[in-house]
C-alpha positions as CSV (number, residue, x, y, z in Angstrom):
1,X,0.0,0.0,0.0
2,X,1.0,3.7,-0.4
3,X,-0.6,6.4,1.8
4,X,-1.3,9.7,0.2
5,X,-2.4,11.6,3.0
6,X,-5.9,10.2,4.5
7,X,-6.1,7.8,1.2
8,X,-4.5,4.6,0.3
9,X,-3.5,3.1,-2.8
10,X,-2.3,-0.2,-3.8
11,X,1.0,-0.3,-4.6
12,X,2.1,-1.5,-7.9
13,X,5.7,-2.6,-8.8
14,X,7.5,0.0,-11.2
15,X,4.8,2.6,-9.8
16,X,6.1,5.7,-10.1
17,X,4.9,8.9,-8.3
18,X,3.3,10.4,-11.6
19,X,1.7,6.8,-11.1
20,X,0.4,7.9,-7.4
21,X,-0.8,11.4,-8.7
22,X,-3.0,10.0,-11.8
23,X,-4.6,7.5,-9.8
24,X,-5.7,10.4,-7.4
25,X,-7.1,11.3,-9.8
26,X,-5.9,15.0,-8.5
27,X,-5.5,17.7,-11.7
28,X,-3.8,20.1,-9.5
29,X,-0.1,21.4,-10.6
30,X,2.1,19.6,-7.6
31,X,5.3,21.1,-8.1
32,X,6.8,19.2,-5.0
33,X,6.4,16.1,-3.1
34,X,8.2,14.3,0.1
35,X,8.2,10.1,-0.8
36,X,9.2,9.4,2.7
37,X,11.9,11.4,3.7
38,X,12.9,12.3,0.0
39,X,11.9,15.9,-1.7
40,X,11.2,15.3,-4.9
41,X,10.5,17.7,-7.5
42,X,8.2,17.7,-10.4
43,X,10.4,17.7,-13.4
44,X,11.4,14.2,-11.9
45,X,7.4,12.1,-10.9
46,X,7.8,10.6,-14.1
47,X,10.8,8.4,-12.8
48,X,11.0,8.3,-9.0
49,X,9.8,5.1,-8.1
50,X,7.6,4.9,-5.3
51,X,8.6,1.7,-3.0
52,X,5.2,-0.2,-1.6
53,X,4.7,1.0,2.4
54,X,5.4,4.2,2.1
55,X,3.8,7.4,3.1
56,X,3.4,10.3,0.2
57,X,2.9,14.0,1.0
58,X,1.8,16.2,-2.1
59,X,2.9,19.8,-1.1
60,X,0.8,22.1,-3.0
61,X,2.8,25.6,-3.8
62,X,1.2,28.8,-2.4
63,X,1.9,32.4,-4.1
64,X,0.2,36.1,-3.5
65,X,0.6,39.3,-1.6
């Protein structure tokens, strides 16, 4: 399983973390994420690979005045 804040997924093997995101179904713009203790940013979801037991945290980006 993979834990994506309150949901769960089931873990796939070669899942990567654009993997994670389209199965959230989620359209918003993530620019970072944290795959356990790992930043990872978004030029590179397409190739991190997400091991199975681990907890995701999506980090959306905030701008304004």
């Amino acid at each position: 399983m993979v834990r994506v804040g309150e949901r769960e997924l089931t873990w796939q093997e070669g899942m990567t973390l654009e993997d994670v995101i389209e199965a959230l179904g989620d359209s918003y713009p993530y620019s970072v994420a944290r795959v356990g203790s790992r930043i990872v940013t978004a030029p590179h979801f397409a190739t991190v690979l997400v091991p199975d037991g681990i907890e995701i945290f999506l980090v959306p980006l905030v701008a304004g005045g």
